[in-house]
N, C-alpha and C positions, 0 to 999 in steps of 0.2 A: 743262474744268471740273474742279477739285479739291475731291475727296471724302475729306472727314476721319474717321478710326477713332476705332473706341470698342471698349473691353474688356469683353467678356462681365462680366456681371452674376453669381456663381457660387451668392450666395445673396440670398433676398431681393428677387428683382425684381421692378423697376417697372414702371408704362408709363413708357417713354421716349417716346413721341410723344404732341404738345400739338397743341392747336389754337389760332392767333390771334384775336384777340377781333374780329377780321372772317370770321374763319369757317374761311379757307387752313388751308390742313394743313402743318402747319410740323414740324419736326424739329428737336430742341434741342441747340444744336452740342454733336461731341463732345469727351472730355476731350483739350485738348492736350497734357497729360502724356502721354498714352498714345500717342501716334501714332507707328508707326516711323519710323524715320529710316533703314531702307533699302525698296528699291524693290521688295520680296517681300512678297506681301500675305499669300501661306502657303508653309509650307516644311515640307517631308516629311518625317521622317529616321527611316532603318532599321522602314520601316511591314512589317507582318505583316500576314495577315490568314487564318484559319482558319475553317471551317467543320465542326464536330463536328474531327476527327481529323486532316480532308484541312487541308493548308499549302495554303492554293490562291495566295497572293503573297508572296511572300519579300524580304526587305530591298531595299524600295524609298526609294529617299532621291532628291527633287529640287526644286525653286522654282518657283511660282508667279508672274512680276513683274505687278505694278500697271498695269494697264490695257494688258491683254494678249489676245489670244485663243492659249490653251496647248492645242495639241490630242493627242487620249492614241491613236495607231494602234496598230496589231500584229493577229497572226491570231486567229480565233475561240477563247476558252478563253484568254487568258492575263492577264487578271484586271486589264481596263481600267472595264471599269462596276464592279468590285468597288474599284478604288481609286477611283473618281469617289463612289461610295456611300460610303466610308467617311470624305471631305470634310467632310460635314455631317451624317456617323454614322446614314446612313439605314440601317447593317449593323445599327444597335442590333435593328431591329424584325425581325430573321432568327436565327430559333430557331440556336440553336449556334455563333453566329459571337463572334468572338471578334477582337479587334484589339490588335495588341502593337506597341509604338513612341511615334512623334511626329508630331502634326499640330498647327503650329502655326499659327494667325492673327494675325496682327501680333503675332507675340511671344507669345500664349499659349498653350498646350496644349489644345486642344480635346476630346483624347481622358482630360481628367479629368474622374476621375468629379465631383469637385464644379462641370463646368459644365453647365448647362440645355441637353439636346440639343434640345428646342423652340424656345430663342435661336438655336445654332447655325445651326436653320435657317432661322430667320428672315433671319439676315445672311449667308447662304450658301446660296441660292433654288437651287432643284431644277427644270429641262426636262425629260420622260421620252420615249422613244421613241416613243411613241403616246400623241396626243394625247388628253388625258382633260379634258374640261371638265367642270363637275358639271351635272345635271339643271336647272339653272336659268338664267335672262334672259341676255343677254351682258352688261347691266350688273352685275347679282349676282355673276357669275362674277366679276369686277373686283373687286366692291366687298367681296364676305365675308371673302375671305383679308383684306382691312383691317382690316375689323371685327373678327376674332376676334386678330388679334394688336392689340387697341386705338388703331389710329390714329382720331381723331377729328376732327371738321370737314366742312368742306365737301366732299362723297362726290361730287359733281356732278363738281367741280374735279378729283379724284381719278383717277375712272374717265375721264373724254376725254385727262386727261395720260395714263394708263399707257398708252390704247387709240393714244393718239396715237404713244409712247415705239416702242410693238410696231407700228407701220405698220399699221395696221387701221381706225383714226376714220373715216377716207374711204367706206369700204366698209359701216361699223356704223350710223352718226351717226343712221339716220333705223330702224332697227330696234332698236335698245338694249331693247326688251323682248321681242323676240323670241326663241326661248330658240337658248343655246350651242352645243346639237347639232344645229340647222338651218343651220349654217355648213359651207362645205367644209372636207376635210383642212386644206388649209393655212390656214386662218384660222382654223380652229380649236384649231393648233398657236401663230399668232402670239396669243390669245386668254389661250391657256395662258403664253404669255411675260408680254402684259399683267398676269394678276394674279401670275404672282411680281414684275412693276415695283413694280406696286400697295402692298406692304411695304416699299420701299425697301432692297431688298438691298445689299450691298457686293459680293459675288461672287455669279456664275451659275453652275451647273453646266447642261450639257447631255449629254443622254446620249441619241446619234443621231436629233437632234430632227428630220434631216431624210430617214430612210430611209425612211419608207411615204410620201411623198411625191410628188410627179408633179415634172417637172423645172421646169415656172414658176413654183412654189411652194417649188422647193428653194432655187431662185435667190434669191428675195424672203426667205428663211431666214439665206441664207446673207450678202446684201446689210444685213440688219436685224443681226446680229451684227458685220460691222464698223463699224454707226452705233453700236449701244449699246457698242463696247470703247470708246469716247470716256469713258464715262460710268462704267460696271462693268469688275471682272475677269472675264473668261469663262474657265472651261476646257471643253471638248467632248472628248466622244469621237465617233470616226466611221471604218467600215470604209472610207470611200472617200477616198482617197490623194489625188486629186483635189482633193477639198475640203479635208485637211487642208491643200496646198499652195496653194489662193486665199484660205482664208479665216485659219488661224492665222500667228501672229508666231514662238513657238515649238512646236514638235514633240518630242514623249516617244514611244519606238518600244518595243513591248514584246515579249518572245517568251515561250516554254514555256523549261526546263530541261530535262534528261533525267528529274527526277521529276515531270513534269509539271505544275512550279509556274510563275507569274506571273512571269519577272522584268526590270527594269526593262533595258533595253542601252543607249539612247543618248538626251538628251536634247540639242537645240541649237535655235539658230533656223533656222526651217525653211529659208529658202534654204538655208542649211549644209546640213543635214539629207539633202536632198533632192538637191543638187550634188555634196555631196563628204562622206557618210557615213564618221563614223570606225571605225567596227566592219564587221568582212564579214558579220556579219548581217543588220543595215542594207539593206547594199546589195541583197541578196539578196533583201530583202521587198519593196524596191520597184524592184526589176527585175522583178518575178515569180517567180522561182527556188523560192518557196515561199510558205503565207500561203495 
């Protein structure tokens, strides 16, 4: 399936999603002027990222490709969830961060200030670590993130697609008002996937969506992410080496510096990555030698 871009809106926005006069929740194609013409749906270059005084990631520069799963390894501290955060500018909402560089999305800069970081994230959907459903139905959960970014229509059609999208309908179909937080970890985690579908993102971020997790439920995590790269760009991060290696297409390896900044070492496809690492760092983290 080929999924067409659209250019952030920087002033002035609308709702872009309509409903058809049968009800369907429809999406109004986007501008074919804008669509890139290569195969990198974001691309990095020279990213910073500060926190009051600390440089905690230092000139990160690398690609995103299009219907990809890109997973971001390295050891604890070297500023993997800080460049996954700073994607879809979740740094904004962290007192004293600061980001210097280039994140672009098909071509546009993300990190200006004249784009809507609430667009951002709409088209660049957020997993967190720990699965956070809010206080309400397991339909509501689906359906509100809808509602408040204005998609309109038939909500019925909505919530069974996304539940369906996130491998959950089977298990939900006949409790849908029963609330969110009466689900296990793992369904509760694919729940949380469901309503970022729910928006119809263009990319996902995950940020070790499958570590507090039990392993039948990591599986089923990690099984549902290579159905959805069909569909979306995925990047994750994830301390387990393991998984980068079954489940991403490319791998980003990250280490410390001697000032104990983020910096980026090796980006390739992960068989490379994993086989025949170009840097002796590399090799070194997933040997075990350190990490």
């Amino acid at each position: 399936m080929v999924r067409q871009t659209q250019a952030y809106r920087v002033s002035n926005p609308v709702d872009i999603n309509v409903a058809s006069a049968s009800g369907a929740i429809q999406t109004p194609p986007r501008g074919a002027n804008l669509e890139t013409r290569q195969d990198n749906v974001i691309s990095i270059i020279n990213l910073n990222v500060y926190y009051g005084a600390f440089h905690a990631v230092a000139d990160v520069s690398f690609d995103v490709p299009k219907h990809h799963v890109t997973a971001l390894i390295g050891p604890s501290g070297c500023g993997k969830s800080t460049v996954l955060r700073s994607i879809n500018r979740m740094n904004d909402l962290v007192p004293g961060a600061r980001v210097e560089g280039s994140i672009k999305y098909h071509g546009h800069d993300i990190c200006s200030p004249r784009v809507d970081p609430v667009e951002v994230r709409r088209r660049i959907g957020m997993v967190f670590q720990k699965p956070n459903p809010f206080p309400k139905s397991i339909y509501e959960n689906v359906a509100w993130g809808a509602r408040i970014n204005g998609i309109r229509g038939n909500m019925d059609e909505l919530v069974e697609r996304s539940l369906r999208q996130a491998a959950l309908w089977d298990e939900v179909k006949d409790k849908l008002k029963d609330s969110g937080l009466a689900l296990s970890g793992g369904q509760q985690q694919r729940l949380c996937i469901a309503r970022t579908l729910a928006i119809n993102p263009d990319v996902i971020l995950m940020d070790e969506p499958a570590s507090a997790l039990d392993p039948i439920s990591t599986l089923k995590i990690e099984d549902l992410m290579r159905d959805l790269v069909r569909q979306y760009t995925i990047v994750i991060v994830t301390h387990n080496m393991q998984q980068a290696a079954r489940v991403s297409d490319q791998t980003v390896f990250f280490s410390l510096n001697e000032r104990r900044q983020g910096v980026l070492v090796e980006a390739s496809p992960t068989r490379e990555l994993f086989t025949n690492p170009r840097d002796q760092r590399t090799e070194d983290y997933i040997t075990g030698r350190f990490g």
